[in-house]
N, C-alpha and C positions, 0 to 999 in steps of 0.2 A: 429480598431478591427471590422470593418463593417464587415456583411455577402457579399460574393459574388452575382453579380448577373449579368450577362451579362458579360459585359469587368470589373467587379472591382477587388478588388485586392484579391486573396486566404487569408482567414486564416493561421496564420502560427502555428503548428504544434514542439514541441519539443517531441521525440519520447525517453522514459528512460526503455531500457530493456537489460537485459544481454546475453539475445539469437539472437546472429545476424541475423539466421534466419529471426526472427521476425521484426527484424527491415529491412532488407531487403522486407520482403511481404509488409509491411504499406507502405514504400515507395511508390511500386509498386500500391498498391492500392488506397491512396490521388491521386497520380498522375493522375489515372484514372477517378476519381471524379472530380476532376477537382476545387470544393469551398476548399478545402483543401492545403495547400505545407507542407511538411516533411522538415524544415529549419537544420534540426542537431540532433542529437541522444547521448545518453549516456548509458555506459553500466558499470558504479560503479558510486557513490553517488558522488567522486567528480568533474569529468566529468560532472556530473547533474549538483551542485553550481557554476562550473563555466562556465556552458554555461547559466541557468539564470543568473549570474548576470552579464553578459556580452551583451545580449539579451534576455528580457522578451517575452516568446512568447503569442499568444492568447492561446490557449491551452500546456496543459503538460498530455500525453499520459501515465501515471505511471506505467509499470510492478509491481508486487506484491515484486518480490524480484531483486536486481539488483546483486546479491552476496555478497555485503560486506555490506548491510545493505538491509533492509525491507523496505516495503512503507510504514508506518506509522511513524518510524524513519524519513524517509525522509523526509514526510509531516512537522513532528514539527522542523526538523532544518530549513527547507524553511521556517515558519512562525517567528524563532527566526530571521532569517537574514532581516524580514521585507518585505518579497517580498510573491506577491497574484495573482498566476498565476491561473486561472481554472482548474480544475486538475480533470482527468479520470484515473479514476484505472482502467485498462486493466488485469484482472484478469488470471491468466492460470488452474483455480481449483474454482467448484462452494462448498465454503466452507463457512458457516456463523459465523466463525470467521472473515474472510474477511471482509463482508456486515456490521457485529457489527462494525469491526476498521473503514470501511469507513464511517460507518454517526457519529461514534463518533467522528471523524476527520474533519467533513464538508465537505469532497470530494464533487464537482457540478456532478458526475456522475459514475457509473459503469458498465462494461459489461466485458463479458468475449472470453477468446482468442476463444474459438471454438464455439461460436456463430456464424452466417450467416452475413456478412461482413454490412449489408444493419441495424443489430442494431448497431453497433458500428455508426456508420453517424447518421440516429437516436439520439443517444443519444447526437452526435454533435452540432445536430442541435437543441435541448433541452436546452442543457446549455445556446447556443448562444443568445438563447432570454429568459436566465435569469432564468434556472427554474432548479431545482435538480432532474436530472433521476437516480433511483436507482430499479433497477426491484422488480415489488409490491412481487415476489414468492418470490425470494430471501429476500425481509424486512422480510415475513412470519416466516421464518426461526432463527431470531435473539431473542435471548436468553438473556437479558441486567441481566447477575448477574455478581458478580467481576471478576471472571475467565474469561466470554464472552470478557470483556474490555483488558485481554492481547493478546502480540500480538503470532507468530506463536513462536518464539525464547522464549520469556518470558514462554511460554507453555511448550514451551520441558524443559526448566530449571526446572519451577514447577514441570514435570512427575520425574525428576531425584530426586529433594528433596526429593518426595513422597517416591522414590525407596530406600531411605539413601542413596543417595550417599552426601563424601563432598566436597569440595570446590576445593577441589585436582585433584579428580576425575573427577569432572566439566571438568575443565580447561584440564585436557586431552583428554578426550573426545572430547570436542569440539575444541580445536586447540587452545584456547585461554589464555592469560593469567589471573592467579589466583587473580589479581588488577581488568581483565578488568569483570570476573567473579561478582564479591562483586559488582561492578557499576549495573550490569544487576540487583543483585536482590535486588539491596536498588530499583529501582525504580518497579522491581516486588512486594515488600513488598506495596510501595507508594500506587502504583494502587489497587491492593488488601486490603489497609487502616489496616494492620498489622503490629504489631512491629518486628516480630522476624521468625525463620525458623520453630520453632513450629507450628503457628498459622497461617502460610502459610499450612503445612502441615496439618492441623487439615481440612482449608478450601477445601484444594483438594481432602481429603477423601469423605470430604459432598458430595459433587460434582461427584463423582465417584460412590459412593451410591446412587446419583440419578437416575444419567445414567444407572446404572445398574438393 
């Protein structure tokens, strides 16, 4: 995992986003840098596990969302399976729900897609020797109360509680089943350290009151 430097060998580069675009420009642009190679891409979660575990690269390049799960999801099933890739969230939205899930998570780095190409490298080259880049504006921004710690999904569920809907309604809504529904919010309860849909509710009012 040595940096390049003259004739040695590129960083290699695992690229996880669900906009081909994107993964198409990165390509384009390691290549041009040249300390960098783009070895494989992934653009749903298990395309991701099974190209780590197939090949660990130096870097893991993380889109926010890859469609059928989030990057925070992601992050803790990569830590259940035992594997500790360096991991950049490559953001597409400067949101401080984000910047909260990434240092609650340990990410080694953050930057975002429509940033000028020269901080994403930057941030690169940060990690490479060892250090966590997380832009000082963006930390500014982070709000560490319960709500701050869910993620973008567990959020929209919470706004629905809020609204009464139930569980039914959920799951239609969102396309998902009324089992996989109940999963989301035993662990939205978890994190918010709540027993029940009341006191879930009670906490997003606060919260709502504040903001307002």
């Amino acid at each position: 995992m040595a940096t390049r430097s003259g004739n040695s060998i590129p960083q290699e580069v695992l690229v996880a986003d669900r906009n081909p675009l994107v993964v198409s420009a990165l390509r384009e642009l390691f290549d041009r840098h040249g300390d960098y190679a783009v070895y494989g891409h992934a653009r749903s979660s298990t395309e991701l596990y099974d190209a780590l575990v197939e090949r660990l690269p130096d870097f893991l390049l993380l889109g926010w969302n890859l469609g059928d799960i989030e990057a925070p999801e992601a992050i803790a099933e990569i830590a259940r399976m035992g594997l500790a890739p360096r991991i950049v969230i490559f953001a597409d939205q400067n949101n401080p729900i984000v910047v909260s899930e990434a240092v609650r998570l340990g990410v080694h780095g953050l930057c975002y897609q429509f940033e000028d190409p020269s901080i994403l490298f930057t941030t690169f080259e940060a990690v490479s020797r060892g250090r966590i880049c997380i832009p000082y504006a963006a930390l500014n921004k982070v709000v560490d109360t319960p709500i701050s710690r869910l993620t973008q999904r567990e959020r929209e569920l919470l706004g629905m509680l809020g609204d009464g809907w139930t569980n039914t309604q959920i799951a239609t809504r969102t396309g998902i089943s009324e089992n996989t529904v109940k999963y989301h919010l035993k662990n939205l309860y978890d994190k918010l350290e709540v027993r029940n849909r009341a006191m879930a509710v009670s906490l997003y009012a606060t919260e709502q009151r504040r903001r307002g």
